[in-house]
C-alpha positions in Angstrom: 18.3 -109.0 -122.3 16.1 -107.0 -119.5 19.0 -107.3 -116.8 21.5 -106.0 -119.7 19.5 -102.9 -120.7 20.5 -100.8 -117.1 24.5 -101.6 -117.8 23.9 -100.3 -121.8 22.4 -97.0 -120.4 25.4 -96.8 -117.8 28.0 -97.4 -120.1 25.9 -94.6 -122.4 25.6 -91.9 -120.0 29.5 -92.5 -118.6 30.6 -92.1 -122.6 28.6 -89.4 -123.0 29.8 -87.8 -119.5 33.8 -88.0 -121.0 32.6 -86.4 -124.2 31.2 -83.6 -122.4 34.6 -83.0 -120.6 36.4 -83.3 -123.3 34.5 -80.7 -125.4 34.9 -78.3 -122.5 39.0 -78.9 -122.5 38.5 -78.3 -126.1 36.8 -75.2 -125.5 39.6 -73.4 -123.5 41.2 -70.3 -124.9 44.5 -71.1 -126.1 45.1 -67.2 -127.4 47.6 -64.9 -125.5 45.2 -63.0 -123.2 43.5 -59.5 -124.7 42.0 -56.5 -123.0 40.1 -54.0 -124.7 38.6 -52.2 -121.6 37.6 -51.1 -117.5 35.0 -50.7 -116.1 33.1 -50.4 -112.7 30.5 -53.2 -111.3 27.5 -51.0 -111.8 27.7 -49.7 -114.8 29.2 -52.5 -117.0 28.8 -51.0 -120.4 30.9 -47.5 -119.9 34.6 -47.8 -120.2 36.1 -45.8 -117.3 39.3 -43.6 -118.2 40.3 -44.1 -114.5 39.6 -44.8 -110.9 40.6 -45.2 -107.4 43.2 -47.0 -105.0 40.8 -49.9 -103.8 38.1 -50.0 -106.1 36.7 -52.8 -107.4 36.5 -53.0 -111.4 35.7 -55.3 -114.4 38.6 -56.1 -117.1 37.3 -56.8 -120.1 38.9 -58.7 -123.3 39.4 -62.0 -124.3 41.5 -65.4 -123.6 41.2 -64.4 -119.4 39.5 -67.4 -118.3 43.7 -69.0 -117.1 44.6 -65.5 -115.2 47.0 -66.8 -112.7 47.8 -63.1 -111.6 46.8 -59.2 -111.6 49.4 -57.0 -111.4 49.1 -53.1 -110.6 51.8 -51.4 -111.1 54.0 -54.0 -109.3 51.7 -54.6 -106.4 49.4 -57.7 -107.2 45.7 -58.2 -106.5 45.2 -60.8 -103.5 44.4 -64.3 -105.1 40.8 -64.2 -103.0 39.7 -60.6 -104.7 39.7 -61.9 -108.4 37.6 -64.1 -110.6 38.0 -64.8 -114.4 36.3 -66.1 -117.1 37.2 -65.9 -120.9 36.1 -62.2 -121.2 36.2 -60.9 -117.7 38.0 -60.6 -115.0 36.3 -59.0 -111.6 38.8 -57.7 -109.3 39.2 -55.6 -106.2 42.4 -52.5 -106.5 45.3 -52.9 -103.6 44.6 -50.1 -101.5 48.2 -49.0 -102.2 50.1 -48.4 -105.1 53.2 -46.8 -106.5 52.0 -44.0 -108.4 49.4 -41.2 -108.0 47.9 -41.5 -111.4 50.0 -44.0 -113.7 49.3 -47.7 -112.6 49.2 -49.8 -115.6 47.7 -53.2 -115.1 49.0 -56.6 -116.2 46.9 -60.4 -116.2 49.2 -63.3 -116.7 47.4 -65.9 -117.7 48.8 -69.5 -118.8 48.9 -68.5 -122.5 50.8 -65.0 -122.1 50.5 -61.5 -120.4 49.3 -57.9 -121.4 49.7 -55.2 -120.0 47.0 -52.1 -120.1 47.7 -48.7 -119.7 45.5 -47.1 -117.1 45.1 -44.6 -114.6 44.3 -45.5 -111.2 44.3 -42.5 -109.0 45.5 -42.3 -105.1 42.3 -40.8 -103.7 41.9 -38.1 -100.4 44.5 -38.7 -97.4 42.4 -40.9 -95.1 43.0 -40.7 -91.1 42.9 -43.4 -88.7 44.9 -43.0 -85.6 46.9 -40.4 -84.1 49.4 -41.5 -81.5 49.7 -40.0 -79.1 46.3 -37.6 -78.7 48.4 -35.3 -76.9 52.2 -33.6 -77.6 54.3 -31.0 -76.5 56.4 -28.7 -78.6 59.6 -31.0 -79.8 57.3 -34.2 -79.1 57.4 -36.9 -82.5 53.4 -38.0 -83.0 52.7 -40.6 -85.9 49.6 -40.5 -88.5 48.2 -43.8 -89.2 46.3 -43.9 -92.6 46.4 -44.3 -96.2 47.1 -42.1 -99.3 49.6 -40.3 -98.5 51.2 -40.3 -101.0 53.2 -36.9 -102.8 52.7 -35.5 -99.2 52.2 -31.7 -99.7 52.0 -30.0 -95.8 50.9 -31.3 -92.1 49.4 -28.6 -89.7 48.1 -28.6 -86.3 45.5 -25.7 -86.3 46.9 -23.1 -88.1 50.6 -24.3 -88.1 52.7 -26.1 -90.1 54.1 -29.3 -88.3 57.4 -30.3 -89.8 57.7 -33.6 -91.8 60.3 -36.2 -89.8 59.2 -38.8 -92.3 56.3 -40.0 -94.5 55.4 -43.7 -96.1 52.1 -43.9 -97.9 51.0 -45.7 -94.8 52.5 -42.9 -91.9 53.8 -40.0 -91.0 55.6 -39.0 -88.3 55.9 -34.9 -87.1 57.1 -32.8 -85.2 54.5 -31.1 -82.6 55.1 -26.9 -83.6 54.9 -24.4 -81.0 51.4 -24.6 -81.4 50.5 -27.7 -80.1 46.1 -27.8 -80.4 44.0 -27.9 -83.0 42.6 -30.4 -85.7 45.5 -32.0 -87.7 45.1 -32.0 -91.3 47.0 -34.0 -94.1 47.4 -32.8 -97.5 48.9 -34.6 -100.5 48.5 -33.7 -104.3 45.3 -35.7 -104.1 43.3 -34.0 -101.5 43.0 -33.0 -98.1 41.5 -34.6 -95.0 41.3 -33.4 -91.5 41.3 -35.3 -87.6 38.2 -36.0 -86.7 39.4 -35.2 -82.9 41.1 -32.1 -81.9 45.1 -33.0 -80.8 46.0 -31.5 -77.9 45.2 -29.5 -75.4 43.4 -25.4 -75.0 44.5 -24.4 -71.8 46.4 -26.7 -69.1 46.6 -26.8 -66.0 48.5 -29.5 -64.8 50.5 -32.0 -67.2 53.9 -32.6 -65.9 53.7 -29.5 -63.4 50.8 -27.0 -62.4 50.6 -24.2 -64.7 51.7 -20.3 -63.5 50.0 -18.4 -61.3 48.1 -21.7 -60.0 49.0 -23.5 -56.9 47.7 -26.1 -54.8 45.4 -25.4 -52.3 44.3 -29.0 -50.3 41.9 -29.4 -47.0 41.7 -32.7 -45.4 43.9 -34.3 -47.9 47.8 -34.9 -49.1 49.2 -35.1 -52.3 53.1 -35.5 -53.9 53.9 -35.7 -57.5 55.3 -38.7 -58.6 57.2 -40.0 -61.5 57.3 -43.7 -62.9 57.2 -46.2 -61.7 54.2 -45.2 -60.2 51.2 -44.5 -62.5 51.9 -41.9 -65.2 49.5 -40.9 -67.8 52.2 -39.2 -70.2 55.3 -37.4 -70.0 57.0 -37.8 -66.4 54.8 -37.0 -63.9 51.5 -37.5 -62.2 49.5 -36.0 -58.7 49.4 -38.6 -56.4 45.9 -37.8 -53.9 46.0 -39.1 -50.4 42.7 -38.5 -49.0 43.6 -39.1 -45.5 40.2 -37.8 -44.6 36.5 -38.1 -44.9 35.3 -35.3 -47.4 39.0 -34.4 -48.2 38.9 -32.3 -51.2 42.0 -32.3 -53.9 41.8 -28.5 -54.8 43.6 -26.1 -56.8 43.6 -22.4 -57.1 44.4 -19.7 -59.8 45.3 -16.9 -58.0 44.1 -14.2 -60.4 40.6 -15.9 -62.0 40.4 -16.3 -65.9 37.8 -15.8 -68.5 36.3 -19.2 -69.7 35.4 -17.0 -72.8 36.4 -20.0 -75.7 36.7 -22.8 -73.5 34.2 -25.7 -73.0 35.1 -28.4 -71.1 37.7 -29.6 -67.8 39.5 -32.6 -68.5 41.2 -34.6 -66.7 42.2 -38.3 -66.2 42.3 -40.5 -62.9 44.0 -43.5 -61.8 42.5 -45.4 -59.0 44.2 -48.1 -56.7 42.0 -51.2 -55.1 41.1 -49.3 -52.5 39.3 -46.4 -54.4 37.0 -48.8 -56.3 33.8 -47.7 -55.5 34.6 -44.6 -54.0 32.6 -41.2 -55.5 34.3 -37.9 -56.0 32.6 -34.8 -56.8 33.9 -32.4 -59.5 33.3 -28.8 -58.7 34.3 -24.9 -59.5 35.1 -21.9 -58.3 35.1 -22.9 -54.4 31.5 -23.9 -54.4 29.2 -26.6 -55.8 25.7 -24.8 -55.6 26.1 -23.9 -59.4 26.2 -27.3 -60.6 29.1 -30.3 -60.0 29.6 -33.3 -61.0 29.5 -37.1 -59.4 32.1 -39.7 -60.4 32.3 -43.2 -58.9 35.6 -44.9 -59.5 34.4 -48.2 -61.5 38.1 -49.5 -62.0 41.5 -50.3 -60.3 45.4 -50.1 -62.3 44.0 -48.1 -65.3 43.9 -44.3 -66.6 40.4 -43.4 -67.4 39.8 -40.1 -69.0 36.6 -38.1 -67.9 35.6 -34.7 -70.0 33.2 -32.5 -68.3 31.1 -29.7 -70.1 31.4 -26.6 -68.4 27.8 -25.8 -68.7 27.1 -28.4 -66.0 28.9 -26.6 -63.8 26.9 -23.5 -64.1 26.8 -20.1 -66.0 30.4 -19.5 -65.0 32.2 -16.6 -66.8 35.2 -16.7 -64.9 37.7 -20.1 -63.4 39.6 -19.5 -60.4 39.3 -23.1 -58.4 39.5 -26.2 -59.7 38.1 -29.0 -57.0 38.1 -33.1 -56.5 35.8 -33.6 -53.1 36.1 -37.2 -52.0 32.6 -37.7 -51.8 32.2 -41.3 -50.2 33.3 -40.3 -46.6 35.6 -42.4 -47.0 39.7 -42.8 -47.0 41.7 -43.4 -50.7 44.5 -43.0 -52.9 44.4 -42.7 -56.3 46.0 -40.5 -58.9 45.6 -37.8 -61.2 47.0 -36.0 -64.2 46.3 -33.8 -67.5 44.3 -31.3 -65.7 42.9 -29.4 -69.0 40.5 -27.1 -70.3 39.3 -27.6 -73.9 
């Protein structure tokens, strides 16, 4: 009788195990799904009237517990951003929807579907990329983001940029005459504005140096060169050939401008194999006793952008030289293009 008592207690707890499982199966909902109410995740006792694209929320009702899918508006909720029980269902928004306002929501569940009337609202225009940084007049650009939805107007600055098409994912538009400022994106919802100014203040040299300036080398060669050999944008790029020691890449305004509004040279540089390692020196105005600065070319076969305050160069009022020393003693090539003041 000892030996049998372990294999009664067993057989016990197994019966008792089944019974368990079988009251929960009993237990399941069986009524067509109900929902009385939304709300957010901190504040689970107030009924929201609406919210956002992307949110997450709380659906509250009854018989939820089988939801097999959450529709919003016709875009459903990703299976991995909802969890159900019989009275709740937590669940993150799509981040994109049909409508501005009128997104009712619908939860299938294994027993039947409701649908709820609710408003979800698209929120502000959100920004994030503009490609390319840089147009001309007549140049396409696209706006990466979200929300852009009942587009209301594009500008660049001050200007309107005209609308070659719009998704509430992109737009695409035409660079206006004006071709620098922030860009800003407005739809019914809101506004929002580039973080990064587009464009450029004042060039000097994209595709071809800018009136009244002209190139004024010593101890060094240049050509302009088009693609295939390395060109930042557009169609053109300087090609430097500093044939000598201490050559120095320099260009000349010949009547000098104000700086008055203007902040910074920019300019990007291309170096070949040869130029890694070497140092220029950036300068103005025909003379570096004011201030300069040193640049050591750290990589071969890429574009890097450099964007120099002009308060390092001194307390300069006026711009009439514009000056890349090669300041290594040594011989290179490398390239140059988008001379700019911003």
């Amino acid at each position: 009788m000892k030996n049998l008592k372990p294999v009664v207690i067993s057989i016990f707890a197994l019966a008792m195990l089944f019974s368990c499982k079988k009251n929960e199966v009993s237990k399941e909902n069986t009524a067509p799904p109900q929902v009385s109410s939304v709300t957010n995740l901190t504040d689970r006792g107030t009924a929201l009237t609406f919210c956002d694209f992307g949110d997450w929320i709380i659906i509250k009702g009854s018989g939820l517990s089988t939801t097999s899918k959450i529709d919003f508006n016709g875009v459903l909720a990703a299976d991995s951003l909802f969890y159900a029980d019989d009275s709740t269902i937590t669940v993150k928004i799509p981040d994109i929807l049909p409508d501005v306002l009128n997104n009712p929501i619908t939860v299938y569940t294994k027993y039947g579907t409701v649908t709820y009337q609710f408003q979800i609202k698209q929120p502000a225009p959100v920004i994030n990329n503009i490609s390319p940084a840089v147009g001309d007049p007549g140049d396409i650009v696209t706006i990466a983001g979200l929300n852009f939805i009942n587009l209301v107007n594009v500008k660049i600055g001050d200007a309107d940029a005209e609308v070659v098409s719009s998704t509430p994912t992109e737009i695409k538009i035409k660079v206006p005459s004006v071709s620098y400022g922030y860009i800003s994106v407005q739809t019914t919802s809101g506004q929002v504005q580039s973080s990064g100014i587009f464009g450029f203040k004042y060039i000097v040299y994209t595709d071809a140096l800018a009136s009244d300036w002209i190139y004024s080398l010593y101890s060094a060669g240049y050509q302009v060169v088009q693609a295939p050999s390395p060109v930042l944008r557009g169609t053109s790029a300087i090609k430097v050939l500093y044939t000598t020691a201490w050559g120095g890449f320099r260009l000349k305004k010949n009547t000098a401008m104000s700086l008055t509004g203007y902040s910074s040279l920019k300019f990007s540089v291309y170096g070949e194999a040869e130029s890694v390692g070497k140092k220029i020196r950036v300068f103005l105005n025909n003379s570096s006793s004011t201030g300069y600065k040193d640049i050591t070319i750290t990589e071969s076969g890429k574009w890097i952008t450099y964007e120099i305050p002009l308060s390092q160069f001194g307390n300069l009022a006026t711009l009439n030289y514009i000056e890349i020393k090669e300041f290594s003693g040594k011989t290179h090539t490398m390239y140059v293009d988008d001379i700019v003041l911003m």
